[in-house]
C-alpha positions, -999 to 999 in steps of 0.1 A, spaced: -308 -142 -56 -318 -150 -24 -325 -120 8 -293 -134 24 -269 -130 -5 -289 -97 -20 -278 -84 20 -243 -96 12 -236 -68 -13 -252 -42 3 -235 -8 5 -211 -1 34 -202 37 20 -225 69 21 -219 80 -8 -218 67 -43 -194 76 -70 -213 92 -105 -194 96 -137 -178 131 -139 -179 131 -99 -158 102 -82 -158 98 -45 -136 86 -21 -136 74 13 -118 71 38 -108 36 55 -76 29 71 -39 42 75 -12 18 78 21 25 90 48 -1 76 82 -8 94 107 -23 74 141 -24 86 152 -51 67 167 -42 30 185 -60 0 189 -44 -33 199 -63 -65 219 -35 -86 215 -31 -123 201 -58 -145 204 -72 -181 173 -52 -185 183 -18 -170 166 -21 -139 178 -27 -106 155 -44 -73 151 -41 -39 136 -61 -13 121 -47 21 106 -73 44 74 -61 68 86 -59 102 55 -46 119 28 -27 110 -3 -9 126 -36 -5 113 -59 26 119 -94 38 109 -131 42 106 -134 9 89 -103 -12 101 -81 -17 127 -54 -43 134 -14 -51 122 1 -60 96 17 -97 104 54 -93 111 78 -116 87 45 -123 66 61 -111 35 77 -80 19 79 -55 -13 100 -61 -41 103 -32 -59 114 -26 -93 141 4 -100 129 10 -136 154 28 -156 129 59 -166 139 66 -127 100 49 -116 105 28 -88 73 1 -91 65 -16 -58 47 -50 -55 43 -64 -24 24 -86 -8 22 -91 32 -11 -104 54 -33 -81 76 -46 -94 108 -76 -71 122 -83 -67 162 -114 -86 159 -86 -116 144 -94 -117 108 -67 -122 85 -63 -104 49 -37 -111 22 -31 -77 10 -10 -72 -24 -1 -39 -30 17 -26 -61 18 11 -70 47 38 -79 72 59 -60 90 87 -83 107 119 -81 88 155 -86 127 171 -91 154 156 -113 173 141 -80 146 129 -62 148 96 -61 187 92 -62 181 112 -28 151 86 -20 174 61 -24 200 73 -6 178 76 24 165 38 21 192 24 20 221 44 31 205 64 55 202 97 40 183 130 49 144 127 49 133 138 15 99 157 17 64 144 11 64 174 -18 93 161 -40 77 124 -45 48 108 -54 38 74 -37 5 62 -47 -9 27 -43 -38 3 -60 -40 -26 -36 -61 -56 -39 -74 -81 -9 -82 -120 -6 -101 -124 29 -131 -154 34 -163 -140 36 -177 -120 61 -169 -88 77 -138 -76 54 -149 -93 24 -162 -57 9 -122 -53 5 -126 -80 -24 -157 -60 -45 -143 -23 -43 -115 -1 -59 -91 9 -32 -66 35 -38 -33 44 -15 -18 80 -6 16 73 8 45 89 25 79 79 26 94 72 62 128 66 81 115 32 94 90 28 62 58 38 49 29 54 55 -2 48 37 -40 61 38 -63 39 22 -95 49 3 -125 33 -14 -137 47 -48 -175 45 -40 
């Protein structure tokens, strides 16, 4: 392996995760609109769909900052019938200093009380009460596909999401298992 590549990998993080003691850190928030929103009712299978479409985004933190593209894709999640509702979406990143980054993002939303997420649902798409950050959990596990340079760390790490549910969408904070 030559210098040049050997610099390639080097570590961006201070710390280092050990078995028995992971670490996190922090790297960016994103705050997703999506206004836009079709659901697909029960299926064959049980489970219904919906589709939300990224109308804007911003980027902010220690290690990125920029927008998530507008029209650039969406999330279409899966309403399982065990009340889960799994998300996969996939949308494209454009940091300030112009890079883009094809982020797909899949993870779960469910209900900490038996009527959580028929009141999450409500709220999406029938514009219900708030429900509180306390009564849900919204967790993501994203993964990246940037060329190589600046972000492509994004594409070598394991990146986990702590979300929040919001009238105009989500917010997410981003962290890197060291």
């Amino acid at each position: 392996m030559t210098e040049e590549a050997a610099n390639q990998f080097a570590d961006i993080f201070e710390t280092q995760s050990r078995p028995g003691a992971p670490s996190l850190e922090l790297l960016f928030q994103i705050h997703l609109t999506f206004t836009r929103v079709q659901q697909i009712g029960v299926t064959p299978t049980g489970s219904g769909r919906g589709a939300v479409y990224i109308d804007a985004g911003d980027i902010k933190g220690p290690k990125m900052n920029g927008k998530a593209v507008p029209n650039s894709g969406g999330d279409y999640a899966l309403f399982r019938p065990d009340g889960v509702l799994s998300f996969d979406a996939r949308y494209m990143l454009e940091t300030d200093d112009g890079e883009l980054i094809l982020m797909h993002n899949r993870g779960y939303l469910w209900g900490r009380k038996p009527d959580t997420m028929a009141r999450i649902r409500e709220w999406i798409f029938n514009d219900g009460p708030p429900v509180p950050l306390e009564d849900y959990y919204l967790r993501a596990f994203p993964t990246f596909e940037c060329q190589s340079g600046k972000y492509d760390w994004l594409m070598r790490y394991v990146i986990v999401g702590v979300g929040e549910r919001h009238a105009d969408g989500n917010v997410i904070t981003y962290y890197a298992l060291t």
